[in-house]
C-alpha positions as CSV (number, residue, x, y, z in Angstrom):
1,X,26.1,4.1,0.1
2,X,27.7,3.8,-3.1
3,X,25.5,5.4,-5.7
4,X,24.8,8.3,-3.3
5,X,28.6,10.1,-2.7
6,X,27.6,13.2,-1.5
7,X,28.4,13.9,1.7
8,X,26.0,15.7,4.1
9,X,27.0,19.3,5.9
10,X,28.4,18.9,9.0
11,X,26.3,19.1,12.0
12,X,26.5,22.3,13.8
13,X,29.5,22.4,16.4
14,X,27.4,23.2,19.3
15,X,24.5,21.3,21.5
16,X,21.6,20.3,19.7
17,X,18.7,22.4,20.5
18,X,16.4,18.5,20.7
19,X,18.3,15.3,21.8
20,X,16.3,12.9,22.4
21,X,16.3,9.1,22.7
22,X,12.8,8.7,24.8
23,X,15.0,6.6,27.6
24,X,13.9,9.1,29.9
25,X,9.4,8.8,28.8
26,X,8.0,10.8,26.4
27,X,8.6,14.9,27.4
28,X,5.9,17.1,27.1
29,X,8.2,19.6,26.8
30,X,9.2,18.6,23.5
31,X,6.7,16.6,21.6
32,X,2.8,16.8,21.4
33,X,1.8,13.2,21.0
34,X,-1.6,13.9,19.0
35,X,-2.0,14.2,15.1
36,X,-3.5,17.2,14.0
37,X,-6.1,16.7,17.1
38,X,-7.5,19.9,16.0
39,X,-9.5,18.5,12.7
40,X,-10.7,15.9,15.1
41,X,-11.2,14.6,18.8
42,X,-8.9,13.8,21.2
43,X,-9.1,10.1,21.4
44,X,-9.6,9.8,17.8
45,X,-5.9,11.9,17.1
46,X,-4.4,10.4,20.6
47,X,-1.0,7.8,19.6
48,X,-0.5,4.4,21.3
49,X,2.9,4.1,21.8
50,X,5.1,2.5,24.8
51,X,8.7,3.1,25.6
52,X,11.2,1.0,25.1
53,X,15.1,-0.2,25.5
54,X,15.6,1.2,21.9
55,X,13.3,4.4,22.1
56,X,9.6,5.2,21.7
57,X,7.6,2.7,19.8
58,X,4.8,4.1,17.8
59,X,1.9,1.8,17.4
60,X,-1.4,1.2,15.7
61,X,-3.3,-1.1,17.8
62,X,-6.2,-3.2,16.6
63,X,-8.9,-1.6,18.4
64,X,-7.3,1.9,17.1
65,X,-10.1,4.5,16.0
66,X,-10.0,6.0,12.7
67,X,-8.3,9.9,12.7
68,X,-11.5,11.1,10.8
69,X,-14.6,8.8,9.9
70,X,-14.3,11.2,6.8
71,X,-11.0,9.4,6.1
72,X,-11.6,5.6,7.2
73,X,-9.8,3.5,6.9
74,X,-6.7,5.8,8.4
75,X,-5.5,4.9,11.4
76,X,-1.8,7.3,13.1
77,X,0.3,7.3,16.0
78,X,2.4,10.8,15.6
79,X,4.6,13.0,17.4
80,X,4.6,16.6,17.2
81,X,6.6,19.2,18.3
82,X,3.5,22.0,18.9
83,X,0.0,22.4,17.9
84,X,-1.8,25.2,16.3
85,X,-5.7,26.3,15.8
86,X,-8.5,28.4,15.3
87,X,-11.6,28.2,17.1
88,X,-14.4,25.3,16.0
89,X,-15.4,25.4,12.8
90,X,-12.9,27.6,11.1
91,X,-10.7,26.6,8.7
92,X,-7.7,27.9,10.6
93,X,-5.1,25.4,12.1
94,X,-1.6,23.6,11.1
95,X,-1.4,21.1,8.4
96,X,-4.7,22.0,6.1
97,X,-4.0,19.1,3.9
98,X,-8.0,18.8,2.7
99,X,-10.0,21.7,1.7
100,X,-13.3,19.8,3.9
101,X,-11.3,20.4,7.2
102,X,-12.8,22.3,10.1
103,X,-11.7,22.8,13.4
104,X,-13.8,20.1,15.6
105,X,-11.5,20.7,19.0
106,X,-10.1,23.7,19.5
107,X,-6.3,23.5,20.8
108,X,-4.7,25.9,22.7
109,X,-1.3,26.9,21.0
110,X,2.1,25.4,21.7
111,X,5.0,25.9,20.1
112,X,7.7,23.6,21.5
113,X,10.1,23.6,18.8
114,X,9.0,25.6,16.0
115,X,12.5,26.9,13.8
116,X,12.4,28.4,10.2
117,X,15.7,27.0,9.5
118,X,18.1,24.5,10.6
119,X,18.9,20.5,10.8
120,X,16.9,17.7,12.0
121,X,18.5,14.3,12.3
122,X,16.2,11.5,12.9
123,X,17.1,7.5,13.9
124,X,14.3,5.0,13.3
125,X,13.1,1.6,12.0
126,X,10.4,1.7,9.7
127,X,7.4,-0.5,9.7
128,X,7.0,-3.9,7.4
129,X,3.6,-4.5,8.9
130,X,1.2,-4.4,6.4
131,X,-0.6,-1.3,5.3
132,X,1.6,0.9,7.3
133,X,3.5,4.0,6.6
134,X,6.5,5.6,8.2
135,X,6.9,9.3,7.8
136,X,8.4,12.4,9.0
137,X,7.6,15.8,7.9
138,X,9.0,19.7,8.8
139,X,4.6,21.3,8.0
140,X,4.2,25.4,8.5
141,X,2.5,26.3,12.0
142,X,0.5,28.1,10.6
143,X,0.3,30.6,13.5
144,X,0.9,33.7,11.5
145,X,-0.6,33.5,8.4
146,X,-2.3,30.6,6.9
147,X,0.3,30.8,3.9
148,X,2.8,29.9,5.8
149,X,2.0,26.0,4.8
150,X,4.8,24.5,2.9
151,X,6.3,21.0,3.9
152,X,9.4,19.6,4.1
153,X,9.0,15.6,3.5
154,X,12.0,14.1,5.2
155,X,10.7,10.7,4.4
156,X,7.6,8.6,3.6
157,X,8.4,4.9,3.7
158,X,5.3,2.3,2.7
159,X,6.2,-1.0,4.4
160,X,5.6,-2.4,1.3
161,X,8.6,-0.2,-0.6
162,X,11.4,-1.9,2.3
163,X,13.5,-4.9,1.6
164,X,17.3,-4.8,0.8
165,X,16.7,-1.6,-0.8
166,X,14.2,1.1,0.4
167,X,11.9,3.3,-1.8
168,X,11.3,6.9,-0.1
169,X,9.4,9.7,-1.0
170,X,11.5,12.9,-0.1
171,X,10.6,16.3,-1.2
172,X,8.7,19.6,-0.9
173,X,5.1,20.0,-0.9
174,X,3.8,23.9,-1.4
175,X,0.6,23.1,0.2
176,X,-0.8,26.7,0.3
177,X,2.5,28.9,0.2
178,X,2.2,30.5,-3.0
179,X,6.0,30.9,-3.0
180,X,6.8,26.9,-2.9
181,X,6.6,24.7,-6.0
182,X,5.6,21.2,-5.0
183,X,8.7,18.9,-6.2
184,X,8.5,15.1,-4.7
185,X,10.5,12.4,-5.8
186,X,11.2,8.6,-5.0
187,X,14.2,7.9,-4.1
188,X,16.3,4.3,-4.4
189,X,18.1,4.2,-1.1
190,X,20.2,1.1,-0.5
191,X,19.2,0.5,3.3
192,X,16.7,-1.7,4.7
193,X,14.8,1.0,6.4
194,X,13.4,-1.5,9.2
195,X,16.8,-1.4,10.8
196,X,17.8,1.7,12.4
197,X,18.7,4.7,10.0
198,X,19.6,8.3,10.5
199,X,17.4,10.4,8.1
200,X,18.5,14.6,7.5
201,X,17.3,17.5,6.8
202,X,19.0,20.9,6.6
203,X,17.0,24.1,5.3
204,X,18.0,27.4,5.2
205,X,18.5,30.7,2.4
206,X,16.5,28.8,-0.4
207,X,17.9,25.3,-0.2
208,X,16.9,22.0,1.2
209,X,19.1,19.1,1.4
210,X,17.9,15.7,2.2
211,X,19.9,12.7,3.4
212,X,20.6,9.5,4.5
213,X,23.5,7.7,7.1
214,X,25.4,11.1,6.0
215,X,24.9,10.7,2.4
216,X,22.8,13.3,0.6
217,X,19.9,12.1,-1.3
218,X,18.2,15.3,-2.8
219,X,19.4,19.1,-2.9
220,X,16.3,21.2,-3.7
221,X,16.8,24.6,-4.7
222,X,13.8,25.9,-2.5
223,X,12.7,26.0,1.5
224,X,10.1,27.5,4.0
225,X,11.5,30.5,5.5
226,X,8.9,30.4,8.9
227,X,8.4,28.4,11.4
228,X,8.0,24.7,11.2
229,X,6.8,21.8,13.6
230,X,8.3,18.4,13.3
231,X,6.1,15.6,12.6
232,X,7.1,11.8,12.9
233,X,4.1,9.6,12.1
234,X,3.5,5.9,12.1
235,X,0.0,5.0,9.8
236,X,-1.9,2.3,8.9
237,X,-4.2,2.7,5.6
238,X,-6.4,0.6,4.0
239,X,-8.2,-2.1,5.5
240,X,-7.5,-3.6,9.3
241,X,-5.6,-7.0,9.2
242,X,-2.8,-8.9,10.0
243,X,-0.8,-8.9,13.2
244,X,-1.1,-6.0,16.1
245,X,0.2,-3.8,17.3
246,X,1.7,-2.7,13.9
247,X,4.9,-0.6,15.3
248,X,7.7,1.5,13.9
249,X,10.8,2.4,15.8
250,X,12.1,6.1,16.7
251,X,15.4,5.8,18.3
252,X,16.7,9.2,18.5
253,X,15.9,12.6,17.3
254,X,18.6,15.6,17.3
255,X,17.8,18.7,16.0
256,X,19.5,22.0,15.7
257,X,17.0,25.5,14.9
């Protein structure tokens, strides 16, 4: 990775706190596999995904209801590493990334893997099926104060933006922490992100630094300093059409809090 030399931090010399390559199923221990089921129902936020020689398989099958109606045409499959909400119709709960959303199912908490610093190392093969988006995200819980809202983007990969070369979005998003400034930026990564790919993360005092196969792609002088949940998300948007199930790959995940 040429244009990128910049090598990542070292990994922590110690087990990671996550390591998982879904050989074993899909732990409930570790991952919550809903999206956001709080802003809607539980069929509606449930992911389709199977198991596989290579890891869990996210899909978006065609008979694959919508997150919201609100939203349509959206269709996800996500893991998440814990859950967060108020009680119906409050406006309390992780990820408020609409002003319109209410709580429609209230969720107990779970905080699986929730840190407020540390490194996330994530292996996976994006989508090229059509309309679908690849993405992985550190979002605040939430849980303590509805401030606590700022986003890591670790990627966001349109099936459209992978050939020889992959365009990712990578970046900060403030949401609604007054102390973040949102700074997003597409990246040039010379990868073809539908073969497997280890995407990182590290965060702590102030600084976020984002990477690729070892090489750093962004240092952002900013970072949440609460607790985050991982997100990994397969989407479809737009339209139904083409061939199903539309999948994306997750190989392994390793992260240390």
């Amino acid at each position: 990775m040429p244009s990128f030399p910049e090598s990542l931090p070292d990994a922590p010399n110690r087990r990671p706190d996550i390591d998982d390559d879904f050989r074993a199923g899909l732990s409930p221990q570790r991952w919550v596999a809903s999206y956001l089921p709080q802003w809607t129902t539980a069929e509606r936020a449930r992911a389709h995904y199977e198991i596989g020689a290579a890891g869990i398989v996210l899909r978006i099958d065609a008979d694959q209801p919508d997150w919201r109606p609100e939203d349509a045409p959206l269709r996800v499959s996500n893991l998440q590493t814990g859950v967060y909400s108020g009680p119906v119709g409050s406006r309390l709960g992780t990820h408020r990334h609409r002003e319109d959303l209410e709580v429609r199912t209230e969720t107990p908490q779970t905080l699986l893997f929730a840190p407020s610093r540390g490194r996330v190392e994530i292996t996976a093969s994006a989508s090229r099926d059509a309309g679908c988006m690849l993405a992985a995200w550190l979002v605040g819980t939430e849980h303590r104060s509805p401030s606590e809202s700022g986003e890591i983007c670790i990627f966001e990969i349109d099936a459209d933006a992978i050939g020889e070369t992959t365009v990712a979005r990578t970046g900060i998003k403030a949401h609604h922490d007054p102390g973040l400034a949102t700074d997003m930026a597409a990246v040039v990564v010379p990868v073809d992100a539908s073969s497997p790919h280890t995407w990182t993360v590290v965060w702590h005092d102030g600084e976020t630094v984002i990477g690729c196969d070892g090489h750093t792609l962004r240092r952002i002088p900013q970072a949440p300093d609460y607790p985050l949940f991982l997100m990994i998300d397969l989407f479809e948007i737009g339209t139904r059409g083409g061939h199903y199930p539309k999948t994306a790959t997750i190989h392994r995940v390793r992260a240390w809090q």
